[in-house]
ZASEZA-682971 format. One record per residue: z, y, x of N, C-alpha, C in turn; residue in one letter. Coordinates in steps of 0.2 Angstrom, whole numbers, padded with zeros to 4 digits, always signed. Atoms other than C-alpha are relative to their C-alpha. Layout:
# residues N
ZYXZYXZYXa ...
This chain:
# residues 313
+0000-0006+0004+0000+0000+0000+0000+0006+0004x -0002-0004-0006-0004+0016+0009+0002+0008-0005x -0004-0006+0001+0007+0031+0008-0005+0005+0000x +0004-0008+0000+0000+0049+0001+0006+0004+0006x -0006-0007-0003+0008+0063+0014+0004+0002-0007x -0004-0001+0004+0022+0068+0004-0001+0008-0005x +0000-0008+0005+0017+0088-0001-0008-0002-0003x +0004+0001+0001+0002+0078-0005+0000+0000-0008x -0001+0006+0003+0010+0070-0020+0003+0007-0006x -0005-0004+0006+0016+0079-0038+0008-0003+0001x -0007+0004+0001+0033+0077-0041+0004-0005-0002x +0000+0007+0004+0032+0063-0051-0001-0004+0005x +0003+0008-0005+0022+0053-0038+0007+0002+0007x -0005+0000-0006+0037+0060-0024+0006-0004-0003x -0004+0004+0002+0048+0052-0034+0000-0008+0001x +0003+0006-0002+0039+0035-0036+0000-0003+0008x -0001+0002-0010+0036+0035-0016+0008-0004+0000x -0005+0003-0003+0054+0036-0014+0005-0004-0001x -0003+0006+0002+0059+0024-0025-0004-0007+0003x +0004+0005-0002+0044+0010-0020+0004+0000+0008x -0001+0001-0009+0051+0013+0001+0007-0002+0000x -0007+0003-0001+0070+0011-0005-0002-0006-0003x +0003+0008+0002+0062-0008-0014-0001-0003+0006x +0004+0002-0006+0053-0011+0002+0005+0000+0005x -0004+0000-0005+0066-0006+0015+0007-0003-0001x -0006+0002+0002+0082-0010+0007+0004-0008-0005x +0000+0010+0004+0078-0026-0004-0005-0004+0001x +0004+0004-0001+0064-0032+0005-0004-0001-0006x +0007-0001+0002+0053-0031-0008-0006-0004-0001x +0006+0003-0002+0037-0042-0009-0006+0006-0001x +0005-0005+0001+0022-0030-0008-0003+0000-0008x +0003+0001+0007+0016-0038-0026+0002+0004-0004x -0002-0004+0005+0032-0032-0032+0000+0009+0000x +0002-0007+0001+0029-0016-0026-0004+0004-0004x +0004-0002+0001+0013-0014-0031-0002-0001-0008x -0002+0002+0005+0018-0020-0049+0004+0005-0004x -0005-0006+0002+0031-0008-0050-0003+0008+0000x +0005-0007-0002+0021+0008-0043-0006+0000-0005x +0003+0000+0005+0008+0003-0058+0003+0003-0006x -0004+0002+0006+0020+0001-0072+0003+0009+0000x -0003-0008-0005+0028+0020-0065-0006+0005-0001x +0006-0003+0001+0012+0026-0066-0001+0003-0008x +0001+0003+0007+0008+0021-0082+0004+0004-0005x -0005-0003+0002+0025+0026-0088-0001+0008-0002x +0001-0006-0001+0022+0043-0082-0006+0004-0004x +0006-0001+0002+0004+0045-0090+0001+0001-0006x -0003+0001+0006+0014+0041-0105+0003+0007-0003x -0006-0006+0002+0028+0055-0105-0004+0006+0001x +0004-0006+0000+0016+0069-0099-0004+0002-0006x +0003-0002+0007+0007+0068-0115+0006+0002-0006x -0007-0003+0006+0025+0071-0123+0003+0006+0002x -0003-0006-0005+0026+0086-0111+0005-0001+0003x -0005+0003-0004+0038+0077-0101+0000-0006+0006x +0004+0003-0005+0040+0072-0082+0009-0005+0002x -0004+0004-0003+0050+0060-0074+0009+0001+0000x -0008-0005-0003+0067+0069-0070+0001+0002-0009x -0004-0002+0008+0067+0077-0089-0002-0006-0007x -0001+0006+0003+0062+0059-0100+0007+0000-0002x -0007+0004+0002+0076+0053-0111-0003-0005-0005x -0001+0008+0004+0081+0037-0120-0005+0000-0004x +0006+0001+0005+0068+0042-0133-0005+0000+0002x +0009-0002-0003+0052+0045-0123+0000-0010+0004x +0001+0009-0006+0056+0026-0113+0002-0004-0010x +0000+0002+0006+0060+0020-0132-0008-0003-0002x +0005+0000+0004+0044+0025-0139-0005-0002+0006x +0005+0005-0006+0034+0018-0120+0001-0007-0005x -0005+0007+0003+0043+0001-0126-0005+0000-0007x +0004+0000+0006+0036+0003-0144-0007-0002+0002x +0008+0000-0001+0018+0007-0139-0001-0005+0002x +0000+0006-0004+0020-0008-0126-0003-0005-0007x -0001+0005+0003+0023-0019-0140-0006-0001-0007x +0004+0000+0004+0012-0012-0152-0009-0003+0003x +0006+0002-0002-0003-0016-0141+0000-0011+0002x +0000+0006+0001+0002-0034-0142+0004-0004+0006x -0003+0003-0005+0010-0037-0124+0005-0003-0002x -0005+0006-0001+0020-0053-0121+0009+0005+0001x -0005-0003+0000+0038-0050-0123+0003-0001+0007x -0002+0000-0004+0040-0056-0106-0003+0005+0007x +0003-0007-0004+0028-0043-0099+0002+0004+0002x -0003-0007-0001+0037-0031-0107+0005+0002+0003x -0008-0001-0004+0054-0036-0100-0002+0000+0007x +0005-0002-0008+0044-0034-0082+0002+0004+0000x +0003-0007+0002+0040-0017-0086+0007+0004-0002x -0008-0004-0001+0059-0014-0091+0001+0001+0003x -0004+0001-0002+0067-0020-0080-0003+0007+0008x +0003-0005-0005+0054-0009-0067+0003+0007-0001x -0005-0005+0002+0061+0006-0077+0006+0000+0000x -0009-0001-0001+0078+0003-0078+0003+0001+0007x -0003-0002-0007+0078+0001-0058-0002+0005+0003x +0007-0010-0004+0066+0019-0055+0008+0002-0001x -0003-0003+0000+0080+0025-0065+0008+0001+0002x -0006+0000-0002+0095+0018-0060+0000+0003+0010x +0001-0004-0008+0089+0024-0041+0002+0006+0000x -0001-0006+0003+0087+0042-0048+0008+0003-0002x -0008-0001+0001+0106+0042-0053+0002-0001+0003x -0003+0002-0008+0111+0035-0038-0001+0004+0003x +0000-0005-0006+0105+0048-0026-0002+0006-0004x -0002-0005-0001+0107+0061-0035-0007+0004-0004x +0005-0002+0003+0090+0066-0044+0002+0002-0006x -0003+0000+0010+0096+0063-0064+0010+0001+0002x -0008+0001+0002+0114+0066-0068+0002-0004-0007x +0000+0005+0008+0109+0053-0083-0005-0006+0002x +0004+0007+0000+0101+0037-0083-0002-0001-0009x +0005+0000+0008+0089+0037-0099+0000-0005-0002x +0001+0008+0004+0089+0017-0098+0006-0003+0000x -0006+0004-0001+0106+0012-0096+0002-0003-0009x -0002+0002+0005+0107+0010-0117-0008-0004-0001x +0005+0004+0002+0089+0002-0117+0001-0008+0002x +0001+0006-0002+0087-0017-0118-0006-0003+0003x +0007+0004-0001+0076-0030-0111-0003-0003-0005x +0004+0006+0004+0064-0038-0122+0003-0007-0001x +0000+0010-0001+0070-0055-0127-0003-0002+0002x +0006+0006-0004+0061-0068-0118+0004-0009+0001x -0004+0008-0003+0062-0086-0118-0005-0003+0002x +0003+0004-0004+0060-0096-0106-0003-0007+0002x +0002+0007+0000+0052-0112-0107+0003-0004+0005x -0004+0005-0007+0062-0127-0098-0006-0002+0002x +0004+0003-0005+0054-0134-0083-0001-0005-0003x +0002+0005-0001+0043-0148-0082+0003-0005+0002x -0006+0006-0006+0053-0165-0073-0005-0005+0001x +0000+0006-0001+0049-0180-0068+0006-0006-0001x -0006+0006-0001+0061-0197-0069-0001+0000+0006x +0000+0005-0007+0067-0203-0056-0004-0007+0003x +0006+0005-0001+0056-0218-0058-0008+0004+0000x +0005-0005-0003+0042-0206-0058-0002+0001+0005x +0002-0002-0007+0046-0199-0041+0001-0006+0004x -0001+0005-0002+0051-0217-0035-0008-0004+0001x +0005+0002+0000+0034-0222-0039-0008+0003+0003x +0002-0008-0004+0026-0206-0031+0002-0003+0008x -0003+0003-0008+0037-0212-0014-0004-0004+0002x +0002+0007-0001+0030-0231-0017-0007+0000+0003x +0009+0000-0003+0010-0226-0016-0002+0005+0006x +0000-0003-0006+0012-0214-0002+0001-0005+0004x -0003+0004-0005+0023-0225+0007-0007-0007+0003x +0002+0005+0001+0009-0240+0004-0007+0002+0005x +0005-0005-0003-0004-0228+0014+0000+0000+0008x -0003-0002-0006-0001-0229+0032-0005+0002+0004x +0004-0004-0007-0016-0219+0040+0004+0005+0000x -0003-0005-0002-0013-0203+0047-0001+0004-0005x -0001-0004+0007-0016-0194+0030+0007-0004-0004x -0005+0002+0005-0004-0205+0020+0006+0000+0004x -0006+0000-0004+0009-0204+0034-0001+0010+0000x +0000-0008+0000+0005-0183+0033+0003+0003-0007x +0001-0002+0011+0006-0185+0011+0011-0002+0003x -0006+0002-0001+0022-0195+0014+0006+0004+0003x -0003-0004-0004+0032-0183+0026+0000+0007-0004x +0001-0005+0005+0027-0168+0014+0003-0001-0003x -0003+0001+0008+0033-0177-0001+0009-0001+0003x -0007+0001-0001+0049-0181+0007+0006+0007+0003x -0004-0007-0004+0053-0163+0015-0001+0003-0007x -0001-0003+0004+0048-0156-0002+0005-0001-0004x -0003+0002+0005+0059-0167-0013+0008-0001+0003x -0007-0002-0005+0074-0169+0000+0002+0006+0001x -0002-0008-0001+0074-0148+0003-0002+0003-0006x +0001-0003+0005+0068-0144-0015-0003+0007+0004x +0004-0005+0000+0054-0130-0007-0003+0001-0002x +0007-0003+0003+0041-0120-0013-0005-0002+0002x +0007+0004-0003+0024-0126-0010-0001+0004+0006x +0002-0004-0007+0021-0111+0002+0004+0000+0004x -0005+0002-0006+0035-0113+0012-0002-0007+0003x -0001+0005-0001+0032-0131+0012-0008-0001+0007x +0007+0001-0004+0012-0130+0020+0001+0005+0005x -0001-0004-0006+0017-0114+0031+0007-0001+0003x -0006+0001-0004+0032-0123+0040-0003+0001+0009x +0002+0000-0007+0030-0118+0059+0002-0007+0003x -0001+0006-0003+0031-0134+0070+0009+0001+0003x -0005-0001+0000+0047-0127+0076+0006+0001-0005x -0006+0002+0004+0058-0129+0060+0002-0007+0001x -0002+0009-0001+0057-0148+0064+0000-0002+0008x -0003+0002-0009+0067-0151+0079+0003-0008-0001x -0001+0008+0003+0067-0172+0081+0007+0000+0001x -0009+0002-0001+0085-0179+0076+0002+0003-0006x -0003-0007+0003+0089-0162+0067+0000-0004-0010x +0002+0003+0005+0091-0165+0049+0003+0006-0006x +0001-0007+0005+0091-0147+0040-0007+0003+0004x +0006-0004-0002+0077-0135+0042+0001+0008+0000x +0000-0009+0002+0077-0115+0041-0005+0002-0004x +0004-0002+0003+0066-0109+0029-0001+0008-0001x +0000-0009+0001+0059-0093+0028-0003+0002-0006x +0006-0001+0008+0057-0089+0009-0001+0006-0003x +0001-0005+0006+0054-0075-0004+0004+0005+0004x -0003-0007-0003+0058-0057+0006+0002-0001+0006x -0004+0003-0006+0060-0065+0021+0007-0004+0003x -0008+0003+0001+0077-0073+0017+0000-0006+0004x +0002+0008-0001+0079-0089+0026+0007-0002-0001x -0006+0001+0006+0092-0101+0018-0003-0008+0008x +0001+0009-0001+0094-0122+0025-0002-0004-0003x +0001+0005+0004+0086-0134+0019+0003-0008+0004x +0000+0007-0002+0092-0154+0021-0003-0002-0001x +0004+0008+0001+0084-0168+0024+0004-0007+0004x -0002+0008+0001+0088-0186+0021-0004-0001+0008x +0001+0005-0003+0088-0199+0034-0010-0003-0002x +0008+0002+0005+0070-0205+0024-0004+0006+0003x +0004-0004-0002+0064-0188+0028+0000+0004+0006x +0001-0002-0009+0067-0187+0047-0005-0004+0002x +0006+0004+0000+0059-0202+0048-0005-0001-0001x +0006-0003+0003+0045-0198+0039-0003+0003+0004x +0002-0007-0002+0042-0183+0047-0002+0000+0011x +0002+0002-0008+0042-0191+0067-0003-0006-0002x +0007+0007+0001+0031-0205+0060-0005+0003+0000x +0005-0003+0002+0021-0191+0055-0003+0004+0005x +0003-0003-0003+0020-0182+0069-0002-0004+0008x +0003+0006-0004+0014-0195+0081-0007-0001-0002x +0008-0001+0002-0004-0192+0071-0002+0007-0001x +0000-0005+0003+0000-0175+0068-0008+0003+0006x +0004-0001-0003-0014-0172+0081-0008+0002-0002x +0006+0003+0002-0028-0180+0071-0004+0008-0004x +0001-0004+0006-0026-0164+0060-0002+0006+0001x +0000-0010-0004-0028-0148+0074-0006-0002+0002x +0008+0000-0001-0045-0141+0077+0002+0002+0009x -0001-0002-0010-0037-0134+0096+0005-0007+0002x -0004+0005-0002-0025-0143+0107+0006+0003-0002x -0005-0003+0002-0011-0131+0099-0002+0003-0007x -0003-0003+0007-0004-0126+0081+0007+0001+0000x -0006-0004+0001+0010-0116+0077+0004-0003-0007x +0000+0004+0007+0009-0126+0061+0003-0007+0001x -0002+0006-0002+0021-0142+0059-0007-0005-0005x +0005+0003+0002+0006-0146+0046-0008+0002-0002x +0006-0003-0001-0011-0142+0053-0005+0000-0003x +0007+0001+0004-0028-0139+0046-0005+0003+0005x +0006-0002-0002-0045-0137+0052-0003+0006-0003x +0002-0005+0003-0047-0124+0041+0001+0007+0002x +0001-0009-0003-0047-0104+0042+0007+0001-0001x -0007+0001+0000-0029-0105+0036+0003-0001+0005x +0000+0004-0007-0025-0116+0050+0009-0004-0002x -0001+0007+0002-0015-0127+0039+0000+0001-0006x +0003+0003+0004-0015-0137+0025+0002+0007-0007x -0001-0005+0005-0018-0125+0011+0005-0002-0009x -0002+0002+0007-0009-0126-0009-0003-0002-0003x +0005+0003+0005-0022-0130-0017-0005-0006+0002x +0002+0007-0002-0027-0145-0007+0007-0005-0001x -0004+0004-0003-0010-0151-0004+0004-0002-0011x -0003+0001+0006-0007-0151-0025-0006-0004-0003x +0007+0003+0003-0025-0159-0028+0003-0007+0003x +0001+0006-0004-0018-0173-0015+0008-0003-0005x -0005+0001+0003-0003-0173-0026-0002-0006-0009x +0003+0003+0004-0012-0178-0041-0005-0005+0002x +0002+0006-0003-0022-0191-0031+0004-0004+0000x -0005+0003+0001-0005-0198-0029+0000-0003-0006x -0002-0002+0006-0001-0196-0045-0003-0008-0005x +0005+0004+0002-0017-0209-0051+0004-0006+0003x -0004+0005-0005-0012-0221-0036+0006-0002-0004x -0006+0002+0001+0006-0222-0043+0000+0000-0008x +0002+0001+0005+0000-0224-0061+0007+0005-0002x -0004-0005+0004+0010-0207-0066-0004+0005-0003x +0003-0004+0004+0002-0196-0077-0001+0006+0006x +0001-0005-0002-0007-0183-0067+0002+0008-0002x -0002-0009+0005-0005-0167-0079+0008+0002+0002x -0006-0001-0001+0013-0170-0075+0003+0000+0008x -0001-0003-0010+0014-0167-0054-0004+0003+0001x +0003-0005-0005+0012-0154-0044+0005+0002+0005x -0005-0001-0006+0021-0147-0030+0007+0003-0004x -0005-0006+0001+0032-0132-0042+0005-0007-0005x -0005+0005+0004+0038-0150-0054+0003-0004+0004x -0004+0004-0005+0044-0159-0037+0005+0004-0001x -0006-0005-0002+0055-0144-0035+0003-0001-0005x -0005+0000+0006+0061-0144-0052+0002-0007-0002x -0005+0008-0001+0064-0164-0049+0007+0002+0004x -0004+0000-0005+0074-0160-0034+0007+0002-0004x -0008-0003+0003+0087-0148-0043+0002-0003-0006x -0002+0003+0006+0086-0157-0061+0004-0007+0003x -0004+0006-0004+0092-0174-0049+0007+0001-0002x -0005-0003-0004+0103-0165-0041+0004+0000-0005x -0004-0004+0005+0112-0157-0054+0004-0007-0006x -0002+0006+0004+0113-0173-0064+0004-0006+0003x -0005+0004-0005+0121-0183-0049+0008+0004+0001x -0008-0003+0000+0136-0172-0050+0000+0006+0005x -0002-0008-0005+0131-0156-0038+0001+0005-0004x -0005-0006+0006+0139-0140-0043-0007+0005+0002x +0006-0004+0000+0125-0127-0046+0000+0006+0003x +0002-0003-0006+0129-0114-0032-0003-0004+0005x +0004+0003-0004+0124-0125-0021-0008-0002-0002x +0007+0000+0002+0110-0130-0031-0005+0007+0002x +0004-0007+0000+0104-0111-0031-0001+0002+0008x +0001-0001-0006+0107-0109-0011-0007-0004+0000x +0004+0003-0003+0096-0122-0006-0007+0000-0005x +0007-0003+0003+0081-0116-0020-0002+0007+0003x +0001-0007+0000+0083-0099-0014-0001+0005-0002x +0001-0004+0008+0085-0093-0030+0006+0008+0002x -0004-0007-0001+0092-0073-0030+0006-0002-0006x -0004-0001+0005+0101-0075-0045+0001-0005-0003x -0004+0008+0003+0112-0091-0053-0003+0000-0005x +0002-0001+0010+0104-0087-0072-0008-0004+0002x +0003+0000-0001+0088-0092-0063-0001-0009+0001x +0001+0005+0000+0095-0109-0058+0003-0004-0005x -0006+0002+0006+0107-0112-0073-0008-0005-0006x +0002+0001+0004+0090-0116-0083-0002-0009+0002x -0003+0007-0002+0090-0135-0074+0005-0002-0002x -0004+0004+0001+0105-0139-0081+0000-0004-0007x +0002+0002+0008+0098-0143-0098-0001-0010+0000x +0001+0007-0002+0094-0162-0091+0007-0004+0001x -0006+0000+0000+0112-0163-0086+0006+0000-0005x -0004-0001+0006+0119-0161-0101+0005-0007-0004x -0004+0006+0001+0125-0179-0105+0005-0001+0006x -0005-0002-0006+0133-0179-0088+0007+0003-0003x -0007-0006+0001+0142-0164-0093+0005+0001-0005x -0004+0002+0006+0149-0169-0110+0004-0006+0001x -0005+0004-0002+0154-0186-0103+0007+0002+0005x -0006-0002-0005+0164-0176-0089+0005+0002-0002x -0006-0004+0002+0173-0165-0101+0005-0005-0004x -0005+0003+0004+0177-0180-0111+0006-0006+0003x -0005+0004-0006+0184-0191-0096+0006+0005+0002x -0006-0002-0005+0194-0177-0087+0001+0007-0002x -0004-0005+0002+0199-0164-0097+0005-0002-0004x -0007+0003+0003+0215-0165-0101+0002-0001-0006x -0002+0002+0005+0216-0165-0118-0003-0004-0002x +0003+0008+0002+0204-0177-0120+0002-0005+0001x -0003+0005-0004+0214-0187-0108+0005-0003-0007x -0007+0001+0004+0230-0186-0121-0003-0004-0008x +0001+0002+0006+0219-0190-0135-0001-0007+0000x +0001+0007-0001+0215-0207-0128+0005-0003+0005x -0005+0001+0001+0231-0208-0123+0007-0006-0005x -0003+0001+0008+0240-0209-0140-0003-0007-0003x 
């Protein structure tokens, strides 16, 4: 995104700037969301100026009646809560340092939005995912197999998973460092299964570099210079046929949501869950626990105490 010179800019868009640079410098930021937000702000503003008002003089009524119009033109409710939530943070900036003496959105809500539960697999699902990999032993099905086992051992993203440097995977080791969403990097484990995997894998890993070096623990001959998302989900659903599991139902973002829905269902506590997805906010991971739900009625009726006394008596 490039910056206008500052006395270049109305006062509306000096505003914008310096709200977009504290995103960027202070919350890391992704540049999408930036450029997402700095739309929406736009937009907003294009809005109020036809109501003869600018950014600094807006109240609760002018971001009301934006919201309205939003809605009137038929945007999804989860758009529009995007679109809030972009506003609620311009202005909650603006009140902070000192611009506004009032915050215009502080009584305005989000959009309801709901949010559809993940996709899953069983565990005989991913079990039979493992079994058809595992059954493959060239130097691609030993490359499939060590993917699937770093994804579903460390619960990653696709794109973390294909742009791991060769240096995250030190032999023996058996966490990872991932660098995800804003540059954050969190730990991931990995099982015993997927150490070993992963040094069986790299004893062909050579088959797959177009030089005598890659900085890539899983190389490509490609312009990327590794394996891309969009190969490694098609190789996914190739599995998928092999292992007589419905294709429509795997992909890389359903592995993930195996990993945590397992997880959560074996008895781990959902902070941890939320570190090792590296999710920002627990409300993001709380939506896995829907699978877990017999689990967590059996436990209240086991070891809560007055459950206890009633079976007791």
């Amino acid at each position: 995104m490039s910056a206008k010179p500052a006395d270049a800019l109305q006062p509306d868009g000096r505003l914008i700037e310096a709200f977009l640079e504290m995103m960027a410098v202070e919350r890391a930021a992704a540049a999408n969301t930036l450029k997402n937000y700095g739309r929406d702000l736009e937009r907003f503003c294009s809005f109020i100026k036809k109501r003869n008002e600018t950014l600094e003089t807006a109240g609760a009524n002018d971001v009301a009646a934006w919201l309205e119009a939003l809605e009137r033109q038929g945007l999804a409710a989860s758009t529009a809560a995007l679109k809030t939530t972009a506003l609620k943070q311009f202005y909650q900036f603006l009140y902070t340092e000192g611009y506004r003496a009032d915050n215009p959105t502080a009584s305005i809500e989000r959009p309801k939005t709901r949010r559809p539960l993940p996709k899953i697999l069983t565990r005989e699902e991913v079990t039979a995912l493992f079994e058809a990999a595992e059954a493959d032993e060239s130097p691609k099905g030993l490359r499939l197999t060590a993917m699937l086992e770093i994804l579903y051992a460390g619960g990653l993203r696709v794109s973390e998973l294909v742009g791991l440097p060769l240096s995250a995977m030190r032999k023996g080791e058996r966490l990872l460092i991932i660098r995800g969403k804003g540059s954050k990097e969190r730990l991931a484990p990995l099982t015993e299964r997927a150490v070993a995997a992963v040094e069986a894998y790299l004893d062909r890993r050579g088959d797959f570099m177009k030089s005598a070096a890659s900085p890539f623990l899983f190389p490509s001959r490609g312009k990327e210079g590794h394996i891309t998302t969009a190969r490694f989900a098609q190789m996914l659903k190739d599995l998928a046929v092999k292992a007589g599991v419905t294709p429509s139902k795997v992909s890389p973002h359903v592995l993930r949501h195996a990993f945590a829905t397992h997880l959560l269902d074996g008895g781990a506590d959902l902070r941890s869950v939320q570190q090792m997805l590296g999710h920002a906010d627990i409300t993001t991971t709380q939506i896995y626990t829907h699978v877990a739900q017999d689990r967590l009625r059996d436990l209240v009726m086991t070891k809560h105490p007055l459950a206890r006394k009633k079976e007791e008596k």
